[in-house]
C-alpha positions in Angstrom: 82.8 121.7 107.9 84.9 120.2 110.8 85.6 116.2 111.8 84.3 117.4 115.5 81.1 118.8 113.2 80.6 116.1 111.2 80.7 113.6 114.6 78.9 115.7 116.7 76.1 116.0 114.1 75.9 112.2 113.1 73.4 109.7 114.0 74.0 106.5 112.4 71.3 105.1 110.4 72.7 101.3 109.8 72.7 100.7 113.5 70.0 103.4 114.4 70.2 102.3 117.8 74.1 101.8 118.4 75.5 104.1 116.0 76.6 107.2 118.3 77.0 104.6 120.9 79.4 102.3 119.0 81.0 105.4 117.2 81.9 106.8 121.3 82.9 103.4 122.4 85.3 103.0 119.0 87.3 106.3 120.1 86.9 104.6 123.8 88.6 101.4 122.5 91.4 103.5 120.6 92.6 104.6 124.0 91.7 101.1 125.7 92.3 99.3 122.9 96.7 98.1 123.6 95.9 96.3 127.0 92.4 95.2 126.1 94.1 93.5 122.9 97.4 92.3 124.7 95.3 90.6 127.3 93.1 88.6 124.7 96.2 87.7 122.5 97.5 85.9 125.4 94.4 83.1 125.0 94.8 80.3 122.4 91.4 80.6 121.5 90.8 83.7 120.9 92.3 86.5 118.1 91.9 90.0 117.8 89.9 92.0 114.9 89.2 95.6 113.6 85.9 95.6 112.1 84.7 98.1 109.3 81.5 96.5 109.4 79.1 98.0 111.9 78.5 96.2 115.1 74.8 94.8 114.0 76.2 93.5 111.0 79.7 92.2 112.4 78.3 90.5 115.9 76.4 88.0 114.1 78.7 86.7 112.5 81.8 86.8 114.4 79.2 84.9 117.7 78.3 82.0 114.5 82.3 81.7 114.2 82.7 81.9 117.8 79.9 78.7 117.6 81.7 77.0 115.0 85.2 77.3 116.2 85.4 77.8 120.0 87.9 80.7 118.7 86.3 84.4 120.7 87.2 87.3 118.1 88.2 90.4 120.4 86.7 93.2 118.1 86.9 96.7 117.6 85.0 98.6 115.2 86.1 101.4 113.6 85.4 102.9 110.0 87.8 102.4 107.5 89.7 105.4 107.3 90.3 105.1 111.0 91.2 101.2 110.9 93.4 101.4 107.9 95.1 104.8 110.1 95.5 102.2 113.1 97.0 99.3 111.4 99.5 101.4 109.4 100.6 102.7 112.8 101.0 99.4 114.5 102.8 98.0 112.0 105.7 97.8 114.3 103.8 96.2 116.6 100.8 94.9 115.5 97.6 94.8 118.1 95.0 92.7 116.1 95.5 89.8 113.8 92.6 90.4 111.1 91.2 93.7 109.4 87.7 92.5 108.8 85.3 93.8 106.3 85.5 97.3 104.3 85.7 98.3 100.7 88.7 97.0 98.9 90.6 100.4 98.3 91.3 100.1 102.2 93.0 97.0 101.3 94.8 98.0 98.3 96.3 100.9 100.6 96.8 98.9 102.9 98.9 96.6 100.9 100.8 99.2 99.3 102.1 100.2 103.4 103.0 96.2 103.5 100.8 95.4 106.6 99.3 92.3 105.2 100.6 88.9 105.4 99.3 86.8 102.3 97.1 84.2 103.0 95.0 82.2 100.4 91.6 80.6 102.4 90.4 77.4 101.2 87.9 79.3 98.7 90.1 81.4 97.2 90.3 79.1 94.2 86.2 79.5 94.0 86.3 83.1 94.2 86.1 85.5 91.0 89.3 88.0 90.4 88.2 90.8 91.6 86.9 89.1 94.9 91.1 88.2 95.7 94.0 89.4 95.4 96.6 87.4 92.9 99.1 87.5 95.6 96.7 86.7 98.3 96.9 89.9 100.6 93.3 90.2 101.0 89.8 87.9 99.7 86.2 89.4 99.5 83.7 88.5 101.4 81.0 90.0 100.0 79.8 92.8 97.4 78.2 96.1 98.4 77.0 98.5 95.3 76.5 101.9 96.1 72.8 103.6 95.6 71.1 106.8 95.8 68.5 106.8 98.6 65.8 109.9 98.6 62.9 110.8 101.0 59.9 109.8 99.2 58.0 112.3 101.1 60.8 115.2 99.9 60.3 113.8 96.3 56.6 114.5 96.3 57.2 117.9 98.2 59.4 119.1 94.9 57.9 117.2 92.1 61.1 115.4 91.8 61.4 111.7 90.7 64.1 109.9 92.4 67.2 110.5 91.1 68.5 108.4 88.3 71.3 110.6 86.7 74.0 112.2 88.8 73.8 115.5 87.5 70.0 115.2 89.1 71.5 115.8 92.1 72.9 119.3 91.3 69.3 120.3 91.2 68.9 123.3 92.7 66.1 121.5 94.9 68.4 119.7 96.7 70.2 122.6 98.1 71.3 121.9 101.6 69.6 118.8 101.5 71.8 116.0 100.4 74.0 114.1 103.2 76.7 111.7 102.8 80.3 110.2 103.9 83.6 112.3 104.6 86.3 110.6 102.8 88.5 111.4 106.0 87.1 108.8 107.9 84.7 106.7 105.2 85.5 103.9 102.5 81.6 104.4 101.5 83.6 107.9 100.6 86.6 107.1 98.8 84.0 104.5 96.8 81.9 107.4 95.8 84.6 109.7 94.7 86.5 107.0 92.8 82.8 105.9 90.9 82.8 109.7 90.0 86.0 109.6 88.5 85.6 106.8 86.6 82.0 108.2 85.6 84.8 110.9 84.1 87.0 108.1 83.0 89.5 109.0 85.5 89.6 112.8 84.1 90.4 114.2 87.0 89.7 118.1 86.4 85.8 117.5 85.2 85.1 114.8 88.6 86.6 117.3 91.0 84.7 120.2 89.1 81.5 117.9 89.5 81.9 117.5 92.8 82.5 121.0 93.6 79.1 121.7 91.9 77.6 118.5 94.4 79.1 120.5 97.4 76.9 123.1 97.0 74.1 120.7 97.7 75.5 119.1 100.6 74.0 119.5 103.8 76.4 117.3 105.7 79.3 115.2 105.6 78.9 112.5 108.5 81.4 109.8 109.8 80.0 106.6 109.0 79.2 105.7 105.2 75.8 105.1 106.5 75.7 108.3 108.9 73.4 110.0 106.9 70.5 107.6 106.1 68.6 108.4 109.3 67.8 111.7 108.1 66.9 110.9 105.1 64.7 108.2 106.6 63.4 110.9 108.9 63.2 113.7 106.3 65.8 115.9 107.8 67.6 115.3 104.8 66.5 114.9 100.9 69.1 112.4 99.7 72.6 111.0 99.8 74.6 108.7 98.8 75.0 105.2 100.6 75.6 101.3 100.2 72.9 99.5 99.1 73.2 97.2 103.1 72.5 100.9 104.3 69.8 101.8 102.2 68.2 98.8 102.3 68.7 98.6 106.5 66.9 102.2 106.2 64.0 100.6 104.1 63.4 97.4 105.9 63.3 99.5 109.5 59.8 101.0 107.6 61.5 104.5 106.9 59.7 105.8 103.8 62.3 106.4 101.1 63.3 105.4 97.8 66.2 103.6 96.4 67.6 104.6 92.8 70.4 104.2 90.5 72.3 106.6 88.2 72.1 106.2 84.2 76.0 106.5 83.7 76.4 103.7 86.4 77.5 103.6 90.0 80.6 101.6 91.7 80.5 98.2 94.2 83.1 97.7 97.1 84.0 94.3 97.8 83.7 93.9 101.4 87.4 92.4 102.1 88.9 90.6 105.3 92.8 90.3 105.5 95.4 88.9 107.8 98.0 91.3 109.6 101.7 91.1 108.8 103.1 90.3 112.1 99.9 88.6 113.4 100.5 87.4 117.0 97.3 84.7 116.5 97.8 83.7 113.2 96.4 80.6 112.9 93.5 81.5 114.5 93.1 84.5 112.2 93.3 82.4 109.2 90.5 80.1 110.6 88.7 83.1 110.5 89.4 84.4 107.2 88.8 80.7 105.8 84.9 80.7 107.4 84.6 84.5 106.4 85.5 84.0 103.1 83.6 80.4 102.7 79.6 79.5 102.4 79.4 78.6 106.2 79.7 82.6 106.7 77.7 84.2 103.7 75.0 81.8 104.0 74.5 83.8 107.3 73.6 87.0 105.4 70.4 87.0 103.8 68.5 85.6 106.7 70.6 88.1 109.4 69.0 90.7 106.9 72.0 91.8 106.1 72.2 93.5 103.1 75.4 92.5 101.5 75.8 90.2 97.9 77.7 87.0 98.8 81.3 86.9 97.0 81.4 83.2 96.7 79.2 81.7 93.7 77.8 78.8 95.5 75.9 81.4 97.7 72.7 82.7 96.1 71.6 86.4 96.6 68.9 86.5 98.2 65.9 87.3 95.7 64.6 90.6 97.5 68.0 92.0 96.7 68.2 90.4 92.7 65.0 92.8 92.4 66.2 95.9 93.3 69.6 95.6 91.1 67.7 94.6 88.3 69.2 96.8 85.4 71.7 98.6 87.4 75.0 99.5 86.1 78.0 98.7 87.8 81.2 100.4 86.9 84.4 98.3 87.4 86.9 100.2 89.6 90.1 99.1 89.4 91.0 98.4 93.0 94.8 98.6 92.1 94.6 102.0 90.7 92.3 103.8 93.5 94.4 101.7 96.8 97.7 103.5 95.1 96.1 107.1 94.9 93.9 107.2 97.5 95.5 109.0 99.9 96.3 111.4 97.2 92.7 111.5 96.0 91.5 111.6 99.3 93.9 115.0 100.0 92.7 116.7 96.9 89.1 116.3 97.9 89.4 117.7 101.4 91.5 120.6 99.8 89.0 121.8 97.1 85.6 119.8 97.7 85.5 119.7 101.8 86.4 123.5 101.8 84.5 124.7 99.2 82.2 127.7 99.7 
């Protein structure tokens, strides 16, 4: 299926209301974007952002900095595959001084195309490894597990329970009926395909062979990582593959579907934030990263409903979201292994999973 296929088709779930708006106004900005930026880099008080994180997640919190500073962030959101595309090409000339929020194989990729300047924030001492890197090229913010999310109404309709194995999902009833991200454009994407592969423990032949077996299921690959939770929510879909601030978005909006975990286990993304190489604002980008990155921010979460687990330990998770990971197995990624093959990854799944008949 084609990018224009998958965009035309795609209704974002997250941001229900914004979604297709923000998605049009992202490839807007990517035209607009070098004047737009150049203009705001000029002002002291203000720095420039790319955000992973979709608008209704990102706005809050970048408006409580904006409070707490009296430094404006100038954002731009694009998903990750698109960001980390933009930076890489800027790198000559740099147009934003922070990439803010996405799964932490962006960053890893990111860092292995040296566009990062290290900065350690004033929590980074707080912080647990895998929430920073040694060198201090990027620092979580947050955690964000991934999740199976089904259509309670589709369950009942095929006897089904909701999936808790991934081979459930090459059940023949879910032919056609199973949506989730494009890893051309998605870090919910790359985090998927690299939980599969370490599902396989990184054997390569028997994840892609999997996932060729999934494709046959698939009845679209959107965007967005959350692109597809509307119509499950709705019942166009039967079930896909999300993060659990997705799912859980999907829930809370009263959409009747149920949330469900694999047996073998299923991989997290920390949500990182980073400072350009080459930043034209950088102190004001690191007074960003420092509140990001610190309790001031992540405090913000829970009562924004915002669906994310706070990286730094002085922030509790809120207890709604303790409940439903209550058992669940996460699988450790190593971040260092899928940022240096993910392009390559990412290259052999459009060649033999995207295409397959």
């Amino acid at each position: 299926m084609s990018l224009a296929a998958t965009e035309a088709s795609e209704r974002g779930p997250h941001d229900r209301s914004n979604a297709a708006r923000i998605s049009r106004r992202s490839f807007l900005g990517a035209t607009l974007a070098a004047p737009f930026l150049a203009r705001a880099a000029r002002a002291a008080t203000s720095l420039n952002a790319y955000s992973i994180w979709p608008e209704n997640y990102a706005r809050p919190m970048m408006d409580a900095f904006e409070k707490a500073s009296g430094i404006h962030v100038n954002f731009i959101r694009f998903s990750s595959g698109e960001a980390l595309a933009r930076v890489i090409a800027e790198k000559s000339n740099p147009q934003i001084d922070v990439l803010f929020g996405g799964p932490v194989e962006t960053f890893t990729a990111g860092q292995g195309k040296d566009v990062f300047e290290p900065y350690k924030p004033a929590s980074w001492s707080e912080l647990p490894a895998r929430f920073k890197d040694a060198g201090g090229m990027w620092t979580a913010m947050a955690d964000d597990p991934l999740v199976f999310m089904a259509n309670t109404e589709f369950l009942k309709q095929h006897n089904l329970n909701p999936p808790s194995s991934w081979d459930d999902l090459l059940n023949p009833a879910y032919k056609g009926m199973i949506q989730m991200a494009d890893a051309r454009t998605s870090g919910t994407a790359v985090t998927r395909i690299f939980s599969i592969l370490q599902i396989h423990n990184r054997n390569e032949e028997q994840a892609f062979a999997y996932m060729k077996k999934l494709r046959q299921n698939v009845q679209l690959y959107t965007k967005s990582g959350g692109g597809g939770t509307l119509p499950v929510g709705l019942g166009q879909a039967g079930a896909g593959i999300f993060f659990i601030v997705d799912a859980l978005y999907t829930r809370q909006q009263g959409y009747n579907v149920q949330i469900s975990f694999p047996k073998e286990g299923i991989g997290s993304a920390a949500e990182c934030i980073a400072l350009i190489k080459g930043a034209k604002n950088p102190d004001a980008g690191k007074k960003l990263i420092d509140w990001a990155t610190s309790p001031a921010m992540q405090s913000l979460l829970a009562p924004s409903k915002i669906n994310f687990i706070p990286a730094h330990p002085k922030v509790e998770t809120d207890p709604s979201l303790v409940s439903v990971l209550k058992g669940v197995k996460i699988i450790e990624i190593d971040d260092s292994w899928a940022g240096a093959n993910r392009q390559r990854i990412v290259e052999r799944w459009i060649a033999e999973v995207l295409n397959a008949s």
